[in-house]
N, C-alpha and C positions, 0 to 999 in steps of 0.2 A: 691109430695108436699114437700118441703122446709123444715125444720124444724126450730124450735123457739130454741134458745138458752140463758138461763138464767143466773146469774151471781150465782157463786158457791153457794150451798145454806150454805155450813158449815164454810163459810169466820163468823170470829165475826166480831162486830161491829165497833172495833178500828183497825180493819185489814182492813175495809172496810174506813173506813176516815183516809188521810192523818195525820200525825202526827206534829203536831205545830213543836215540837222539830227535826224535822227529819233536818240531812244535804242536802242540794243540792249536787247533781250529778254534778262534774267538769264538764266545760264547753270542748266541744271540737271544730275541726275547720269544721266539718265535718257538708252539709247542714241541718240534722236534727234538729244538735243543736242551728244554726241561729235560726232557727223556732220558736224553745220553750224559744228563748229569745225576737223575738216579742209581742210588748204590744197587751192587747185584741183591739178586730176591725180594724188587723192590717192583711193585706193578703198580699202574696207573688203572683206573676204571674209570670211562667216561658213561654218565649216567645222565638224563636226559634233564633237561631244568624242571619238568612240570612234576618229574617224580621226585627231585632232591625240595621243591617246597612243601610236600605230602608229606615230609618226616620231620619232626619237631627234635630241633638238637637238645643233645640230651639233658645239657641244664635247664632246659623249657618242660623234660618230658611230664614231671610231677605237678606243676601248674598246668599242664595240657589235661593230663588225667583227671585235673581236678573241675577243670572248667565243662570235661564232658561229662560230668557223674552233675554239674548243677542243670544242664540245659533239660533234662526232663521235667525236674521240677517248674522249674521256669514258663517250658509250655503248660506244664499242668493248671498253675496261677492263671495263663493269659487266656485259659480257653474258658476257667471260670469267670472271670471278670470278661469277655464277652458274649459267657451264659447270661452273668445278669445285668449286664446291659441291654441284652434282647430280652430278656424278659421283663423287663422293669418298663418297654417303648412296649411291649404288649399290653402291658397291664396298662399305664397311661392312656394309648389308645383304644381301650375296652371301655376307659370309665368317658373319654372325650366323646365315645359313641354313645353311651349311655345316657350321657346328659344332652345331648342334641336330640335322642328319641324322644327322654323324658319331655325338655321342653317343646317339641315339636308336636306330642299328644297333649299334655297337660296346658300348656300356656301361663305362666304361673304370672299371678300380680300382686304388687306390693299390697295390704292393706292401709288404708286411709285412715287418717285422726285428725278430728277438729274438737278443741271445746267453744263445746254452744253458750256455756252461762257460767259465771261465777261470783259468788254470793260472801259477803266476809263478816265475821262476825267477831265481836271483841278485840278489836282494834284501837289502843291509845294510843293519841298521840299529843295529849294533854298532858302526864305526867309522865314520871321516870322511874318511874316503880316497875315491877318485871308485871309482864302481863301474858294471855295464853288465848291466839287469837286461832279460829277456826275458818277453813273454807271450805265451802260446799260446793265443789266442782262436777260437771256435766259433760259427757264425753260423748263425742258421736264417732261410731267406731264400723267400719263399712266395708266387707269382704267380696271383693267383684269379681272372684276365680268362681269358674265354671265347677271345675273338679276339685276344688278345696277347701280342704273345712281347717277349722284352728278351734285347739285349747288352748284356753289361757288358765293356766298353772298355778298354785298356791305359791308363797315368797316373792310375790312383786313390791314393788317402790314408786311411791311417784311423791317427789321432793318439790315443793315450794318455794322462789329462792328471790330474793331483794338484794341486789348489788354484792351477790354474792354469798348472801349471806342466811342460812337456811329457818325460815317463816316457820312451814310446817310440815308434814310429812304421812301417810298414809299408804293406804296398796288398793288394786285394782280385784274385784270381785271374780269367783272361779267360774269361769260357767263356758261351755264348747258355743262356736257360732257357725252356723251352717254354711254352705256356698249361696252367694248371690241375697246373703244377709248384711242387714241394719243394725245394729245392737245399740242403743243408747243406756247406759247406765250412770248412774249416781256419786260420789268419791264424797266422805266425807274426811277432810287432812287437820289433822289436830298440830298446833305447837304447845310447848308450854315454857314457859320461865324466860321469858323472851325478851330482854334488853334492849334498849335503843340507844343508842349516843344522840347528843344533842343535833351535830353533824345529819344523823342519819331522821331525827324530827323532820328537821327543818325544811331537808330534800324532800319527804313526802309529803310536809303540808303543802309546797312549792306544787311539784307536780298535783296533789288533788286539787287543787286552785287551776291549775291551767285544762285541768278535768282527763286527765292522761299518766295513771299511775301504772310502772312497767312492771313485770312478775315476768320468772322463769320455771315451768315444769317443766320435771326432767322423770320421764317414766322409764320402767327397768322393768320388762316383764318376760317372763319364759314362759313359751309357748310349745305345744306339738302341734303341728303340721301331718293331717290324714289326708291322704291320697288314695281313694278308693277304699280297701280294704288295709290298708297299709299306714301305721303310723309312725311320725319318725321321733328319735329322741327328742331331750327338752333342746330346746334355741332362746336364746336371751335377745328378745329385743328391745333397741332402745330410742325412744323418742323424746327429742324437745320441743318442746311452745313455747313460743314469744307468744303474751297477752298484755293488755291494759285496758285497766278498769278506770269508768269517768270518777268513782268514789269510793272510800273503803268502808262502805254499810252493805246492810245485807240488800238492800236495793240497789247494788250497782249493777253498772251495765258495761259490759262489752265492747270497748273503744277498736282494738286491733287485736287478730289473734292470727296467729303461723307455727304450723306445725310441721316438724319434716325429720329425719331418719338420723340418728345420730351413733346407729353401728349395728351387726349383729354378730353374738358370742355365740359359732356353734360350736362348741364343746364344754 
């Protein structure tokens, strides 16, 4: 059992009551002494620090409220944006697989263009009068894919071109060429009203004397591409030739000719 403890019995009476006269004890910084400088009905509450940063003082508490009513949204945004960033690396990687199948079954190759001949007809270079000169160009056209056939499409162009400057102008004939086909076909390119400056005589009498007259076609043709049972939209393809002819009759000949790829429009 506990014992009672009583207040000294031999304190007198003015030892037991404060002294009107007495000094106060300096104040110190020390928390005791806060304490015994708070007024009566006055309490302290020591409350722990991880719980007084948990509570947002009160002129914060309406920006606090505000900022958790945005944060769902906010996930909402970041979970779609890397919805479709995962889905955007699938699709990509569907089509990267796709075309390494394709090419890995089909083996696709470019086709070939050479002109064999070309033939000029109505060419002055005597007068200065407008004149309307014709070529009869010869195309050797050469498909070495195993599994692919080509259309060659209606609306093509194939341009004529002297330092620039556009001779004649015609298109290439419709007709599908098989795989592992040769096709040579025929161009006939009309100009008409066709001007020369004195400048532009002179350089070509110069070159047909040295027997090396230079021409540019520029062909423009849209094609479909069949793959088995499978055809694909039109594709615009585009090829230039560097030629030179030793004369500009219809018996000239074929000094130099290069042809090579000068783009494709697939859409």
């Amino acid at each position: 059992m506990a014992a009672v403890v009583h207040p000294h019995d031999s304190l007198s009476p003015e030892q037991q009551s404060p002294e009107k006269d007495a000094v106060p004890p300096p104040k110190s910084d020390s928390p005791q002494s806060e304490k015994s400088d708070l007024k009566p009905g006055t309490y302290v509450i020591q409350i722990p620090k991880d719980q007084v940063l948990r509570v947002p003082p009160p002129e914060n508490e309406k920006r606090f409220q505000q900022l958790s009513k945005r944060k769902p949204g906010r996930s909402k945004c970041r979970r779609c944006f890397c919805f479709f960033l995962a889905t955007l690396f699938v699709f990509l990687l569907a089509v990267g697989i796709a075309a390494g199948v394709f090419y890995l079954v089909v083996r696709p190759k470019l086709p070939e263009y050479s002109v064999e001949s070309l033939a000029i007809e109505g060419f002055n270079l005597t007068s200065s009068s407008p004149f309307s000169p014709e070529f009869n160009v010869t195309v050797h056209a050469n498909n070495p894919n195993n599994k692919i056939g080509i259309y060659y499409q209606k609306d093509s162009s194939v341009r004529v071109y002297y330092d620039d400057i556009n001779i004649c102008s015609g298109s290439l004939p419709v007709f599908y060429q098989p795989t592992n086909n040769v096709t040579v076909f025929n161009m006939a390119l009309k100009g008409s009203g066709l001007e020369l400056t004195s400048t532009m005589q002179t350089g070509l009498q110069e070159e047909e004397n040295k027997g090396a007259v230079p021409f540019k076609l520029k062909f423009r043709v849209p094609v479909k591409i069949k793959v088995g049972a499978v055809k694909t939209w039109t594709i615009t393809v585009k090829v230039r030739c560097d030629i030179s002819v030793d004369k500009l009759t219809a018996a000239s000949k074929m000094v130099s000719e290069h042809c090579e790829y000068g783009g494709v429009d697939l859409w």
